[in-house]
DSSP file (Angstrom, degrees, kcal/mol; ACC not computed):
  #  RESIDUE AA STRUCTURE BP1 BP2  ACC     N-H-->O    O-->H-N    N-H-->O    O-->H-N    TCO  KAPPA ALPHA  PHI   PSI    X-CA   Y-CA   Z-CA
    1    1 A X              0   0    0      0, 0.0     8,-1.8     0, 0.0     2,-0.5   0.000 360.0 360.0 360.0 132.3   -3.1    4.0   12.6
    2    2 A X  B     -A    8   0A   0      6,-0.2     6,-0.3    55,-0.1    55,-0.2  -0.913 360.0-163.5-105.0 116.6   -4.6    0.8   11.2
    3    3 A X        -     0   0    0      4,-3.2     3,-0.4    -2,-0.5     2,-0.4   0.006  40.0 -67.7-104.4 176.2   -2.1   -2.0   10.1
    4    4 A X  S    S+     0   0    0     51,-0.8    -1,-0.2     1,-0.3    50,-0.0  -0.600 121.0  46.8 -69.1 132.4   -2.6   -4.8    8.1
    5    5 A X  S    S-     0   0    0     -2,-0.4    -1,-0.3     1,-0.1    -2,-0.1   0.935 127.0 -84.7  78.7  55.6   -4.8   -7.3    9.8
    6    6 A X  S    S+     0   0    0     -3,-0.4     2,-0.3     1,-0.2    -2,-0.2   0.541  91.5 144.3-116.3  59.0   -7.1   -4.7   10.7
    7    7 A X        -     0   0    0     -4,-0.3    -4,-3.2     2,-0.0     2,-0.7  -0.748  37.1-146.7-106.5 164.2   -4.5   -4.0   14.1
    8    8 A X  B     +A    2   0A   0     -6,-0.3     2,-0.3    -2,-0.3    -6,-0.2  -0.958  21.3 173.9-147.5 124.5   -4.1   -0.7   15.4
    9    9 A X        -     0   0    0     -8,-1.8     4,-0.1    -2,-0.7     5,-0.1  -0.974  37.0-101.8-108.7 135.4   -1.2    0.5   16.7
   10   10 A X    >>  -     0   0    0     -2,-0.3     4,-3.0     1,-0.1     3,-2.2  -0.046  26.0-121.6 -34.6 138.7   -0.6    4.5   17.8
   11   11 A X  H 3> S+     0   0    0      1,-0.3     4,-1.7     2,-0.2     5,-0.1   0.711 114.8  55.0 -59.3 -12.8    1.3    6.7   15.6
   12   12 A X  H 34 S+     0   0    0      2,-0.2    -1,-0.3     3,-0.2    -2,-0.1   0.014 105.6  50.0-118.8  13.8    3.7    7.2   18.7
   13   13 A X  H <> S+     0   0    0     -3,-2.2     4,-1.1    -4,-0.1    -2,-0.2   0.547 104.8  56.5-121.5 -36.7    4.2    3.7   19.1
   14   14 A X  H >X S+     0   0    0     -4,-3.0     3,-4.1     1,-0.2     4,-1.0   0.980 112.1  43.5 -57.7 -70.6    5.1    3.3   15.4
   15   15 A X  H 3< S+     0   0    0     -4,-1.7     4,-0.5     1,-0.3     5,-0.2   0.828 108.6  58.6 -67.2 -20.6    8.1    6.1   15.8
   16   16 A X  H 3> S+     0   0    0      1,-0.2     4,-1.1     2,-0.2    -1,-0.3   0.895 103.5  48.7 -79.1  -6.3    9.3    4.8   19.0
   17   17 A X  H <X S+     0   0    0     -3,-4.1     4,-0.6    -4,-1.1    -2,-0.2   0.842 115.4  45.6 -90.7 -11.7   10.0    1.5   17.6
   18   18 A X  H  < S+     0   0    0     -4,-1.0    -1,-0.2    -3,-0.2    -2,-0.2   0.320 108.9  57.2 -99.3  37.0   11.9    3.1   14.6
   19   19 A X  H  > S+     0   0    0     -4,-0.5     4,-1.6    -5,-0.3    -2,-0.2   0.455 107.2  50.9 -96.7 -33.1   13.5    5.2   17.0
   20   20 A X  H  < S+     0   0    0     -4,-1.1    -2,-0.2    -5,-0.2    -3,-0.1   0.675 106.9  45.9 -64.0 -38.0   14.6    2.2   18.4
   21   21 A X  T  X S+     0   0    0     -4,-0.6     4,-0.5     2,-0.2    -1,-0.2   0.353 105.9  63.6-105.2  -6.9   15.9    0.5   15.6
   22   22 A X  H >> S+     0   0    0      2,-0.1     4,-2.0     3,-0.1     3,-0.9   0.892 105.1  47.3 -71.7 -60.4   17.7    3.9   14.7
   23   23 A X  H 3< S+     0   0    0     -4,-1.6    -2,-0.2     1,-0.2    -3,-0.1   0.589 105.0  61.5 -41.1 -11.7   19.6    3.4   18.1
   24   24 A X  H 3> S+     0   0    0      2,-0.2     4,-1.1    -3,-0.2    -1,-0.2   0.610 111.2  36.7-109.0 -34.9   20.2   -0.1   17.0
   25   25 A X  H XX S+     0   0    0     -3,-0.9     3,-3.1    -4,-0.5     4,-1.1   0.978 103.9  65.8 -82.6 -48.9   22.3    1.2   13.8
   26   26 A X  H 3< S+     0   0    0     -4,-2.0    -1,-0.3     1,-0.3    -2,-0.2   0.458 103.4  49.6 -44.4  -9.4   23.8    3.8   15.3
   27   27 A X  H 34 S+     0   0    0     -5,-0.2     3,-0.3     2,-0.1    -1,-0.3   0.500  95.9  72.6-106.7   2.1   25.6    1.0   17.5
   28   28 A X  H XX S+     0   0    0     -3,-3.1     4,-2.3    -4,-1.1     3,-0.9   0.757  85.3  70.7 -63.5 -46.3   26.7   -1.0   14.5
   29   29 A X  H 3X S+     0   0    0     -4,-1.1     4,-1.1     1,-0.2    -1,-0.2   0.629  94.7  43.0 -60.7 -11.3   29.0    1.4   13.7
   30   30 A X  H 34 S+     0   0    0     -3,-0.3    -1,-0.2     2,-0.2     6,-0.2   0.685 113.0  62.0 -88.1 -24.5   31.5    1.1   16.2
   31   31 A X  H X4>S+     0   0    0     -3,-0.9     5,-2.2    -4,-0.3     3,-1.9   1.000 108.0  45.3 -59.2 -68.5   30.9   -3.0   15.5
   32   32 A X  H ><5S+     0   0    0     -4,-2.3     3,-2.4     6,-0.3    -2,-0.2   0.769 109.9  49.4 -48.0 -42.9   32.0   -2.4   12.0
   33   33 A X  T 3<5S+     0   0    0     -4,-1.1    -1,-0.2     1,-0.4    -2,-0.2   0.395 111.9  50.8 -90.9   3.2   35.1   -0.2   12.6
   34   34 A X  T < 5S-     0   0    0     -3,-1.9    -1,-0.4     2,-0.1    -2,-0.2   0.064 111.2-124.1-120.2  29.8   36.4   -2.7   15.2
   35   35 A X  T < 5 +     0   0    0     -3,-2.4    -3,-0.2     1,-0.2     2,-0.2   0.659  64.4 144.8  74.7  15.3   35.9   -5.4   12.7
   36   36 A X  S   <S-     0   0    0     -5,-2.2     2,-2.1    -6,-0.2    -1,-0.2  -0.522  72.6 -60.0 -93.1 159.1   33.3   -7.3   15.6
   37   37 A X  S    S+     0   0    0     -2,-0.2     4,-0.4     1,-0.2     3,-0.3  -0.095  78.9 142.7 -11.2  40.6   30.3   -9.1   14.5
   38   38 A X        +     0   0    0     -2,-2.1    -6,-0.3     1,-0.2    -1,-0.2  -0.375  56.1  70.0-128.3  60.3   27.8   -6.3   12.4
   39   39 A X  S    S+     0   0    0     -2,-0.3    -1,-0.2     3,-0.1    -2,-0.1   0.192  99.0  45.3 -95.4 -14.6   26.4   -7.9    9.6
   40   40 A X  S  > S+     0   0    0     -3,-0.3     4,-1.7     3,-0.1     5,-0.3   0.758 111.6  50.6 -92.3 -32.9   24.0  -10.2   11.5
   41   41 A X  H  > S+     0   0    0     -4,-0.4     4,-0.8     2,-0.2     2,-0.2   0.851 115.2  45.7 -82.9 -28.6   22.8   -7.6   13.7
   42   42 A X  H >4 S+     0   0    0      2,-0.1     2,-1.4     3,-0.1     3,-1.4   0.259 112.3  51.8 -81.4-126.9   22.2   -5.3   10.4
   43   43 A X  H 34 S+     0   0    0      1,-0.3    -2,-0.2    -2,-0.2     4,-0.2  -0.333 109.3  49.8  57.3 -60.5   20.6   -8.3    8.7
   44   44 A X  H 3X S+     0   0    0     -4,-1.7     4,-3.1    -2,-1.4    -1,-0.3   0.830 114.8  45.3 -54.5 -59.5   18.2   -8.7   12.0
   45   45 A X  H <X S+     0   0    0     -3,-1.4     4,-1.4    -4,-0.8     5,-0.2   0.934 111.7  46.7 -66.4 -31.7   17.3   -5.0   11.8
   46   46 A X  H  4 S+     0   0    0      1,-0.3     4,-0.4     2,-0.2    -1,-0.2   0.665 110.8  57.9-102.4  -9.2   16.5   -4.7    7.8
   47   47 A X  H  4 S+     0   0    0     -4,-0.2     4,-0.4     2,-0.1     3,-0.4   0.958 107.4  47.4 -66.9 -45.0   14.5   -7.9    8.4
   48   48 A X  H  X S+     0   0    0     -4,-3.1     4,-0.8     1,-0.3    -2,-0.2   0.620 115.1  43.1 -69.9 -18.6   12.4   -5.9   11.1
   49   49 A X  H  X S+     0   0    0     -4,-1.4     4,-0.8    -5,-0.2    -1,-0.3   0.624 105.9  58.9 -97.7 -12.3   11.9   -3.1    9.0
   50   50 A X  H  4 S+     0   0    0     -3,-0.4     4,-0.3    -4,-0.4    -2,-0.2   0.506 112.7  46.6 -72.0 -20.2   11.1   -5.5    5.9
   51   51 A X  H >> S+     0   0    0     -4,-0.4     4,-1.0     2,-0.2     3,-0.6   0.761 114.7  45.3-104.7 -40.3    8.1   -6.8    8.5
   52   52 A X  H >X S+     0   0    0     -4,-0.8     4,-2.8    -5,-0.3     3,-1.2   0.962 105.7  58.6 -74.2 -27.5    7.0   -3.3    9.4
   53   53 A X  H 3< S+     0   0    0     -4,-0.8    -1,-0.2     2,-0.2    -2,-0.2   0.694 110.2  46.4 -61.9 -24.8    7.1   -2.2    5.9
   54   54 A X  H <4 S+     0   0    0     -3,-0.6    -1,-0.2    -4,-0.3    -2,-0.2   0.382 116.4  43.3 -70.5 -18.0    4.6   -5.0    5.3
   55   55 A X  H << S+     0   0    0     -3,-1.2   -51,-0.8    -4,-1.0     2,-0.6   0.653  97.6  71.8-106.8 -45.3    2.6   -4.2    8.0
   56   56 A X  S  < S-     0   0    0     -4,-2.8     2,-0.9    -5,-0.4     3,-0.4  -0.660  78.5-148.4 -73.6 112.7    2.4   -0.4    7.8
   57   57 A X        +     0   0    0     -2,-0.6   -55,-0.1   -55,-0.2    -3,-0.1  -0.783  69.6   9.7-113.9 105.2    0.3    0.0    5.0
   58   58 A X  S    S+     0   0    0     -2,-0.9     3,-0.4     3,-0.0    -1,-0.2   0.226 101.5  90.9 115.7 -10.5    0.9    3.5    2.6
   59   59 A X     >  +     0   0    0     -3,-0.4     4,-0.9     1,-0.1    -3,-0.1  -0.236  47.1 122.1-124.7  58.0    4.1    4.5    4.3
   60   60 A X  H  >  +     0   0    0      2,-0.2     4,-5.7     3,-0.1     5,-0.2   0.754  66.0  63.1 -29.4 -61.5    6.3    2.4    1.7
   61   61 A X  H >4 S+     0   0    0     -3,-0.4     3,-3.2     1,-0.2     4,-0.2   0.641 102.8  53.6 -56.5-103.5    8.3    5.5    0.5
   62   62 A X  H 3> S+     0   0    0      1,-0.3     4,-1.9     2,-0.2    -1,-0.2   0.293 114.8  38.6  27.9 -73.7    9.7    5.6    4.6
   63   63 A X  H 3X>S+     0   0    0     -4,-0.9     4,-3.9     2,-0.2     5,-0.5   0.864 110.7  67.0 -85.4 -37.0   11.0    1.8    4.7
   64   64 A X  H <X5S+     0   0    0     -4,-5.7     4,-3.0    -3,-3.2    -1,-0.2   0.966 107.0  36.4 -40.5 -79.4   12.3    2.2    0.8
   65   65 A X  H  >5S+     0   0    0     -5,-0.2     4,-1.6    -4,-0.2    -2,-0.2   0.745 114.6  55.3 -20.5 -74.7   14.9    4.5    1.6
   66   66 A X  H  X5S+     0   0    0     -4,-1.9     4,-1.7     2,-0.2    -1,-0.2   0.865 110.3  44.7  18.2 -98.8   15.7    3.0    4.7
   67   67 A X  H  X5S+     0   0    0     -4,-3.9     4,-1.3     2,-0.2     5,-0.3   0.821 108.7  57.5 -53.3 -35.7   16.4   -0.4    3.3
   68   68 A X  H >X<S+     0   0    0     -4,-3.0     3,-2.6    -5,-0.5     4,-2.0   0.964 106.2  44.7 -69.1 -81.0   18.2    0.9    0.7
   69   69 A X  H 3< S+     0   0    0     -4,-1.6     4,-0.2     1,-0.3    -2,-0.2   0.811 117.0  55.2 -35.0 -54.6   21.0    2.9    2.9
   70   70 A X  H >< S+     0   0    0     -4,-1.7     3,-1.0     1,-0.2    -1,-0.3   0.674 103.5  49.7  -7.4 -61.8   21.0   -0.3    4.7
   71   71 A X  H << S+     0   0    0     -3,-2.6    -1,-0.2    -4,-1.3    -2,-0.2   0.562 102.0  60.4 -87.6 -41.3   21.6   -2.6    2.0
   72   72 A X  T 3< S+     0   0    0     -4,-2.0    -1,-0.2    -5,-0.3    -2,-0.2   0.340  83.8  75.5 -96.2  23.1   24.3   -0.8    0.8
   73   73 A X    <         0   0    0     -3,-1.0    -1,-0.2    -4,-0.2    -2,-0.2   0.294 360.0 360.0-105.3   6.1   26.5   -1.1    4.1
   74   74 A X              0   0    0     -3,-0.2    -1,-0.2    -4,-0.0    -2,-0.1   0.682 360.0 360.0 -86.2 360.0   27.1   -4.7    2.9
């Protein structure tokens, strides 16, 4: 897969870093419902997917969505 700035990363490198950041939300929830710190730690993530969405060039629709579910847990 060829990124912006003519880098190329593997398609299997892409999904384990959102695979990664999936894990990352999926532990937010327990932050919110004990009222601990998890808006800065979503904040952090929908910034990292705002940078891959910039970098990953055609798979738009993917990071839209996302960000949007995201966006609305504030």
């Amino acid at each position: 897969m060829i990124l912006k700035y003519n880098l190329e990363v593997s398609s299997d490198t892409v999904q384990k870093n959102l695979k990664r950041i999936v894990n990352q939300i999926y532990k937010l929830l327990p932050l919110r419902e004990e009222q601990e710190d998890w808006k800065k730690p979503l904040s952090t993530l929908m910034e990292e997917l705002s940078g891959m969405n910039n970098l990953l060039i055609g798979e738009q629709e993917l990071f839209f969505s996302l960000l949007c579910k995201m966006e609305g847990l504030f």
